[in-house]
C-alpha positions as CSV (number, residue, x, y, z in Angstrom):
1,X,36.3,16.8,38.0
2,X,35.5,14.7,40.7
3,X,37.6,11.1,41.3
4,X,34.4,9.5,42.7
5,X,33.4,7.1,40.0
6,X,30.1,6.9,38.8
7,X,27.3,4.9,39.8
8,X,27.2,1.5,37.7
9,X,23.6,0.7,36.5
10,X,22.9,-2.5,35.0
11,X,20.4,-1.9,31.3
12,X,17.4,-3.6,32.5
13,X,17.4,-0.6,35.2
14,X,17.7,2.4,33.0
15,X,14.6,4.2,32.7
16,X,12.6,3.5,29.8
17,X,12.7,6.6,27.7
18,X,16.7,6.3,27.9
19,X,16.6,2.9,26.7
20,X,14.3,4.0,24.1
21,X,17.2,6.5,22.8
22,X,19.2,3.8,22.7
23,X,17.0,1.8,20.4
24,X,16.3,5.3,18.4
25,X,19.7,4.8,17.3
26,X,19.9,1.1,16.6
27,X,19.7,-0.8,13.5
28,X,16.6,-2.3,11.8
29,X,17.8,-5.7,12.8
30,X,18.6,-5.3,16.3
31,X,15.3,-3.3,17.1
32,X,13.5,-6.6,15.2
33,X,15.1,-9.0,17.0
34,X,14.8,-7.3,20.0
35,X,11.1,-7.3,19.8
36,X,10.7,-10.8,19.2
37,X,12.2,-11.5,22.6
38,X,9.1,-11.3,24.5
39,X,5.7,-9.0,24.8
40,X,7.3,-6.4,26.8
41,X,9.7,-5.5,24.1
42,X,7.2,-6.0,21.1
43,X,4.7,-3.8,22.9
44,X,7.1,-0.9,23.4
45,X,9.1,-1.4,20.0
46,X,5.9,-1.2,18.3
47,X,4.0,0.9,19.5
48,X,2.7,4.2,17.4
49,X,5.4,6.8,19.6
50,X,7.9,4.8,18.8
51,X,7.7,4.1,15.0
52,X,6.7,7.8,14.3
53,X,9.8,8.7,16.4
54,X,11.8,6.6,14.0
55,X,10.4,7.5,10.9
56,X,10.9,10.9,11.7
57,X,14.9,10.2,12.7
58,X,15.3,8.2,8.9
59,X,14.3,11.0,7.5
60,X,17.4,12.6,8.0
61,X,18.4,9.2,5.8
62,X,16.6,11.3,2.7
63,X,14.1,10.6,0.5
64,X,14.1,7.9,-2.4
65,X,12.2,8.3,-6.1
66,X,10.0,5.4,-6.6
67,X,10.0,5.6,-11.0
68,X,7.8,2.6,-12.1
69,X,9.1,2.6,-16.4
70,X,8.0,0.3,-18.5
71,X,7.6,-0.3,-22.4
72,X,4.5,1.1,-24.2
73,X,3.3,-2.4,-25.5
74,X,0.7,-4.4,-24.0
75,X,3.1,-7.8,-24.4
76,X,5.7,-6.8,-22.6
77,X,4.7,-5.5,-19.1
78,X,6.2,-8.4,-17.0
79,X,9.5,-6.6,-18.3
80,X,8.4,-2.9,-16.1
81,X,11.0,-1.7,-13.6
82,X,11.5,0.4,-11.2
83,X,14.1,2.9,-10.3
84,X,15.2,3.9,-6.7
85,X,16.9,7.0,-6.9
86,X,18.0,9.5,-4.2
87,X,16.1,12.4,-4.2
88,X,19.1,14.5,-2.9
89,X,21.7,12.9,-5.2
90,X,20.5,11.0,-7.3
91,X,22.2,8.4,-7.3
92,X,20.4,4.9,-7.8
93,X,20.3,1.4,-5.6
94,X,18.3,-2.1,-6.7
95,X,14.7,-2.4,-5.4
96,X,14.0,-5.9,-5.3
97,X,10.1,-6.9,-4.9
98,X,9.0,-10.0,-2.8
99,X,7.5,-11.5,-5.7
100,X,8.3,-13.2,-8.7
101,X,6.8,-12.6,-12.2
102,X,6.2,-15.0,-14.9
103,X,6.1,-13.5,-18.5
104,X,2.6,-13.1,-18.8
105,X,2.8,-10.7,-15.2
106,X,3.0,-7.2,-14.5
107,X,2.7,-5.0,-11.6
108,X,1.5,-1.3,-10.3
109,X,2.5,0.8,-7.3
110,X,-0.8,1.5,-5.7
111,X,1.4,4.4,-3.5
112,X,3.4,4.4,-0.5
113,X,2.9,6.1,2.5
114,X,4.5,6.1,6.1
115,X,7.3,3.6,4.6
116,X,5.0,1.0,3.0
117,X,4.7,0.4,-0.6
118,X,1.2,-1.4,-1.6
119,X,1.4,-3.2,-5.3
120,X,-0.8,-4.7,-7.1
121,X,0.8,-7.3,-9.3
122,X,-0.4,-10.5,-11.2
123,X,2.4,-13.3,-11.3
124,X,0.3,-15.2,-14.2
125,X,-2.6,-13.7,-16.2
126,X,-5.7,-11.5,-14.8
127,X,-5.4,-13.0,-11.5
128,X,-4.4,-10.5,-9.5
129,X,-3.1,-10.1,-5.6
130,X,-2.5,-6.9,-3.4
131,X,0.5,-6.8,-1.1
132,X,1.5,-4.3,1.5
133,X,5.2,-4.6,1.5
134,X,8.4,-3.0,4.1
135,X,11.2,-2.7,1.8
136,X,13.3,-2.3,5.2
137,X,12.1,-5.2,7.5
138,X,10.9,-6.6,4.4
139,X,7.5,-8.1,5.9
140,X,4.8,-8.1,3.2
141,X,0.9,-9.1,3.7
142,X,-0.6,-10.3,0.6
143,X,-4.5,-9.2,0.3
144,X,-7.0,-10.4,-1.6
145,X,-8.0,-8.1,-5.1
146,X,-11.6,-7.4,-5.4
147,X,-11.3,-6.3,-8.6
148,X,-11.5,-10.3,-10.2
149,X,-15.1,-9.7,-8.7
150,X,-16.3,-7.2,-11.1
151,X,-17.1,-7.0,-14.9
152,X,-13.4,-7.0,-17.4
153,X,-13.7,-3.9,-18.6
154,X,-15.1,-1.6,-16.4
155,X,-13.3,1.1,-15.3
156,X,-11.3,1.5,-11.6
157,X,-8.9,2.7,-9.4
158,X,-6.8,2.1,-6.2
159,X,-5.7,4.4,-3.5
160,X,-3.6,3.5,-0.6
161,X,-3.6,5.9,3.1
162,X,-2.9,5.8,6.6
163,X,-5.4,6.7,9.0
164,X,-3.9,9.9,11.0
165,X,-1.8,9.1,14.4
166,X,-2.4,5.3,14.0
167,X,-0.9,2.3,13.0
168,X,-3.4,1.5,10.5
169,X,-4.5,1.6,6.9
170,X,-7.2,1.7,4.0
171,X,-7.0,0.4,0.6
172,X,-9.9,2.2,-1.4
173,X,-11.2,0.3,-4.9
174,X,-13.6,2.5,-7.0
175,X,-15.0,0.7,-9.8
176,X,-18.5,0.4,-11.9
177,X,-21.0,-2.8,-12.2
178,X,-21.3,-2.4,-15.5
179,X,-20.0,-0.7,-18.6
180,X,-23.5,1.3,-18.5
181,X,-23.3,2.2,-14.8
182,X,-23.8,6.0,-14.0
183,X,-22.4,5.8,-11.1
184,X,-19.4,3.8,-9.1
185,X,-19.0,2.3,-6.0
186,X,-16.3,2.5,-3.4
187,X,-15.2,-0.7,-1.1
188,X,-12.5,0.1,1.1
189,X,-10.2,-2.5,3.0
190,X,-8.9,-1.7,6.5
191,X,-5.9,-3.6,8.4
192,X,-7.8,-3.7,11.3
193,X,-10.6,-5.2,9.9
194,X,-8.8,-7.1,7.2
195,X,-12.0,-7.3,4.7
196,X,-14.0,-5.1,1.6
197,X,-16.9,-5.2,3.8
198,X,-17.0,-1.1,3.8
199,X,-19.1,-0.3,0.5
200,X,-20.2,3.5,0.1
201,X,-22.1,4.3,-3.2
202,X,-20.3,7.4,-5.3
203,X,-21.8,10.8,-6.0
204,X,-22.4,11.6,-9.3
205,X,-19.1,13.8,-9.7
206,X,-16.8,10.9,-8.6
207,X,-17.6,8.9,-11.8
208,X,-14.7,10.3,-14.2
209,X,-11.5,10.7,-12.3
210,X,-8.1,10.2,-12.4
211,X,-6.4,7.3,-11.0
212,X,-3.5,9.2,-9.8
213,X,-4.5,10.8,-6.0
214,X,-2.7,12.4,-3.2
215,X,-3.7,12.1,0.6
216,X,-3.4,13.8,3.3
217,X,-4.6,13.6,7.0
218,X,-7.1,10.2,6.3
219,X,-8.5,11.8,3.2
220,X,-7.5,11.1,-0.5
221,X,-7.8,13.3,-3.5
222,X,-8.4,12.9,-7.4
223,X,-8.9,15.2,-10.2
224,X,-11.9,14.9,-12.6
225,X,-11.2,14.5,-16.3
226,X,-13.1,15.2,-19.2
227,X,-14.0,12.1,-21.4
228,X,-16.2,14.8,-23.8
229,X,-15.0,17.7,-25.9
230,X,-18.8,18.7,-25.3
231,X,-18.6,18.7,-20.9
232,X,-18.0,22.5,-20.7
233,X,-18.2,21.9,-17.2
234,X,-14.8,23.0,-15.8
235,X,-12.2,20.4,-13.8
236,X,-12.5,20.1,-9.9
237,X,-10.9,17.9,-7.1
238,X,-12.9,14.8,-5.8
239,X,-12.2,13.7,-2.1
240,X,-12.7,10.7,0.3
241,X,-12.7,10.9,3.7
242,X,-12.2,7.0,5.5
243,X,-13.0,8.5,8.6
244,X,-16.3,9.4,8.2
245,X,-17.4,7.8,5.1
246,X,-18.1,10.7,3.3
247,X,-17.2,12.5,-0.5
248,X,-16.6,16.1,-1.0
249,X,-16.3,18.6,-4.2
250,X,-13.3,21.6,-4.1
251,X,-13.0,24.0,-7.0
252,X,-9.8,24.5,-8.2
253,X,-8.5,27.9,-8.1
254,X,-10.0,30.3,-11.1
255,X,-6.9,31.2,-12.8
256,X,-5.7,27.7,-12.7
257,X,-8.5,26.0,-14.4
258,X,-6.7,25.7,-17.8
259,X,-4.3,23.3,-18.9
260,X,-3.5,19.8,-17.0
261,X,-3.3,19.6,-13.1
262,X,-1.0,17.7,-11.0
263,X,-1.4,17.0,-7.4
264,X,1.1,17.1,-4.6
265,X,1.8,17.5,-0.9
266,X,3.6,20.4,0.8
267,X,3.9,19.9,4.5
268,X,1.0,18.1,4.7
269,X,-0.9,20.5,2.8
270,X,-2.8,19.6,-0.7
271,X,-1.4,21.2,-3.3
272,X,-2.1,21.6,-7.2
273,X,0.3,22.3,-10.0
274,X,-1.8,24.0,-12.9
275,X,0.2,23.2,-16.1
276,X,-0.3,25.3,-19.3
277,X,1.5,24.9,-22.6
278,X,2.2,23.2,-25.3
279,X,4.7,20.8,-26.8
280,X,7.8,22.8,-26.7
281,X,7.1,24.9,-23.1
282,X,5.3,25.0,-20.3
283,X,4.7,27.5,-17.2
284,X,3.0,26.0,-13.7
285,X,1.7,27.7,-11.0
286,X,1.4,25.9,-7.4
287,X,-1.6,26.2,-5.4
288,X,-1.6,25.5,-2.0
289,X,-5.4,24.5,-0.4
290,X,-5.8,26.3,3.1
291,X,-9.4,24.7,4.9
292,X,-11.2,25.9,7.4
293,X,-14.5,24.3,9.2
294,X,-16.7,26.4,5.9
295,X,-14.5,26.9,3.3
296,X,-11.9,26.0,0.8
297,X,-9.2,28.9,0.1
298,X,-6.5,28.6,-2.7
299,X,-2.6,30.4,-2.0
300,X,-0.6,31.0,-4.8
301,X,2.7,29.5,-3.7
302,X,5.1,30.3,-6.6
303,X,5.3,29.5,-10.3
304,X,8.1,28.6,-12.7
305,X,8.7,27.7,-16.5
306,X,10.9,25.1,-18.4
307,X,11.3,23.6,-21.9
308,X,8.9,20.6,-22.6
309,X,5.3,19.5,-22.5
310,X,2.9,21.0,-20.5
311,X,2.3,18.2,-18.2
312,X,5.5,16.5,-16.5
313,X,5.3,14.5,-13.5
314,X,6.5,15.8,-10.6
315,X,6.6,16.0,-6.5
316,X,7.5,17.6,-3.8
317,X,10.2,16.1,-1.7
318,X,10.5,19.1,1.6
319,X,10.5,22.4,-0.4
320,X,11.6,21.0,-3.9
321,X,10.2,20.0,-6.9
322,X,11.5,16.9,-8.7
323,X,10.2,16.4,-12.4
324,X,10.5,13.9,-14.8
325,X,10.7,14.9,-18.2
326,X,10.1,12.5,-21.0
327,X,11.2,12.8,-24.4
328,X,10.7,10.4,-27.3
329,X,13.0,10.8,-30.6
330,X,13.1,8.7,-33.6
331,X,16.3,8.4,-35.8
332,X,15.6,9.6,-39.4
333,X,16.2,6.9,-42.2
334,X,16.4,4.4,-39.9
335,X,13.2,2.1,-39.7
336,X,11.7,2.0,-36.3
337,X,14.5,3.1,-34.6
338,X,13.3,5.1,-31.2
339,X,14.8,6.2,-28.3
340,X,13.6,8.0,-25.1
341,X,15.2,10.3,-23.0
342,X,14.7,10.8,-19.3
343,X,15.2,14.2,-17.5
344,X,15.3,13.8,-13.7
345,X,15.5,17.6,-12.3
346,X,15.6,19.2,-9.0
347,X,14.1,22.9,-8.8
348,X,14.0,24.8,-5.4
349,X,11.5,27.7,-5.4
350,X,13.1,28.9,-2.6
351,X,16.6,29.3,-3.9
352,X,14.9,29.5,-7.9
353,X,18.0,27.5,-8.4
354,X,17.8,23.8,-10.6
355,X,19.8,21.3,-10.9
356,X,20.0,17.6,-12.7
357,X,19.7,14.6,-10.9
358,X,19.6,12.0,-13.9
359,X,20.0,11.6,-17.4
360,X,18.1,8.0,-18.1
361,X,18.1,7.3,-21.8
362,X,16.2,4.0,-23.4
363,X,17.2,2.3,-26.6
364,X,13.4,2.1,-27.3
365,X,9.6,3.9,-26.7
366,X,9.5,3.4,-22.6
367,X,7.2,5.2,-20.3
368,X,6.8,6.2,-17.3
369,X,4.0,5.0,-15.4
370,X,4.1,6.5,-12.0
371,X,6.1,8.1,-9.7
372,X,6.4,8.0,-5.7
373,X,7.9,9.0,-3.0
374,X,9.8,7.1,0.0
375,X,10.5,8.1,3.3
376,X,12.3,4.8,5.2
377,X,10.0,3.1,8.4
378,X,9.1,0.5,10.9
379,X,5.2,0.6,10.0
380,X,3.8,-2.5,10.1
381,X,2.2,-4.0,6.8
């Protein structure tokens, strides 16, 4: 060892990639304060490098279950909650929203994506707001609903995505005129723009869909559903790219076209869960969609069985599969006494091993509404 000392630098001459390791490992406070300083810092603290960088570092954090639960009645919505569990150990932490209900509210998780969670929610009434929302820096944007626009009535849906490698993101709203439409109409909302004024009319396959979606790489994904025991015609995926504007059609695998479907992402690849049973069983089969520049091509991934109905929420936090099973009971001789009972597994194809994360049981009839994933960030809403 030598008994030279070393050189003393002073920070402000470190080179900048060594001063970004030292902000890599700071807290969320001190890199927000920090980049409120001046424009030097807020350029470099916010920049796209950095906060992908970051978000790939919390990772290592874990993942949290977003479980929005609520009671089956109409009147009693502004009591919905939601739980934040660890997907690892499922252990469970308050999620407190930035906005108050009254007791005629309610709320919905639009989804989350790169550490954002967009809600639509209603303090009072119909009158309903947007909001993209941080739960770590806890900045929210409030944006307006363009759904109050349109007839009561009509049927719609949300979907919430990042454009790929930016900083930016879309809200989609797909909704008919009219109760007789044919067809729908998509207006999508874009931070950079920060207005509906994007309005692409559907195809005809895009009018019966799904409200829950998956996205991946700018392009979201629903599955068709049939309203008519008459539509022989069999289910398929509907997809939206908010790059170029434009709608596609994938068939879902042939021996997967029975039973109910479930979408998911798998290392950024879209992924299908074709569900068949009945009330007591099930057996699923995971799909995994590989694309080329001609085609779509279906990989059977793996399959698995369990005890329960044949559709169960689920998704896929790094290899695993975390399910929500939901049970309602009702205690004979007892008037309208129910109970529901919550089973929060983890099973890991790899490993074929399962294990429980929660037992969540309800002194009533409660359901659950949607489930979501949660990687920690710095995005900006």
């Amino acid at each position: 060892m030598s008994d030279v000392p070393p050189k003393r630098v002073n920070i402000p001459d470190l080179p900048m990639e060594i001063m970004l390791e030292i902000f890599y490992l700071c807290d969320v406070s001190t890199i927000l304060n920090t980049r409120a300083t001046c424009r030097f810092w807020r350029k470099n603290l916010s920049s796209y490098a950095f906060l992908e960088e970051i978000a790939r570092r919390w990772k290592s954090k874990g993942c949290s279950i977003f479980a929005h639960f609520g009671y089956s009645s109409e009147w009693t919505k502004s009591l919905d909650w939601v739980m934040n569990m660890s997907a690892l150990t499922g252990e469970t932490s308050p999620l407190h929203f930035p906005f108050l209900l009254t007791a005629e509210g309610w709320f919905q998780i639009v989804g989350v994506e790169n550490g954002i969670v967009c809600i639509r929610y209603s303090s009072m009434g119909n009158k309903s707001y947007l909001l993209t929302w941080n739960p770590i820096s806890r900045y929210s944007k409030i944006i307006s609903d363009p759904n109050k626009h349109y007839c009561e009535g009509c049927a719609f849906l949300y979907s919430f995505l990042y454009y790929p490698n930016t900083l930016d993101y879309a809200l989609l709203h797909v909704y008919m005129e009219n109760p007789d439409s044919s067809t729908c109409v998509l207006t999508m909302y874009t931070s950079f723009r920060r207005n509906w004024n994007v309005t692409v009319p559907c195809p005809e396959n895009a009018r019966r869909l799904n409200p829950a979606y998956v996205s991946v790489n700018g392009v979201v994904y629903w599955v068709s559903v049939i309203t008519d025991e008459e539509d022989i015609q069999p289910p398929y995926i509907v997809s939206f790219n908010i790059i170029t504007y434009s709608f596609d059609q994938i068939s879902l695998p042939n021996e997967g076209l029975q039973g109910s479907h479930t979408l998911l992402v798998r290392s950024g690849h879209l992924c299908v869960a074709a569900n068949i049973g009945d009330d007591y069983s099930y057996n699923s089969v995971i799909w995994q969609l590989d694309q080329n520049s001609s085609s779509f091509n279906w990989t059977k991934l793996f399959s698995y069985s369990g005890i329960g109905p044949s559709y169960i929420p689920a998704t896929i936090v790094d290899d695993d599969i975390i399910q929500i099973k939901e049970r309602h009971l009702e205690v004979e001789d007892i008037h309208d006494f129910r109970f529901t009972h919550f089973h929060i597994r983890c099973y890991s194809p790899v490993t074929g091993s399962k294990k429980t994360l929660q037992w969540v049981n309800y002194d009533n009839v409660v359901k659950l509404w949607t489930l979501h994933k949660f990687y920690p960030g710095l995005f900006p809403v």
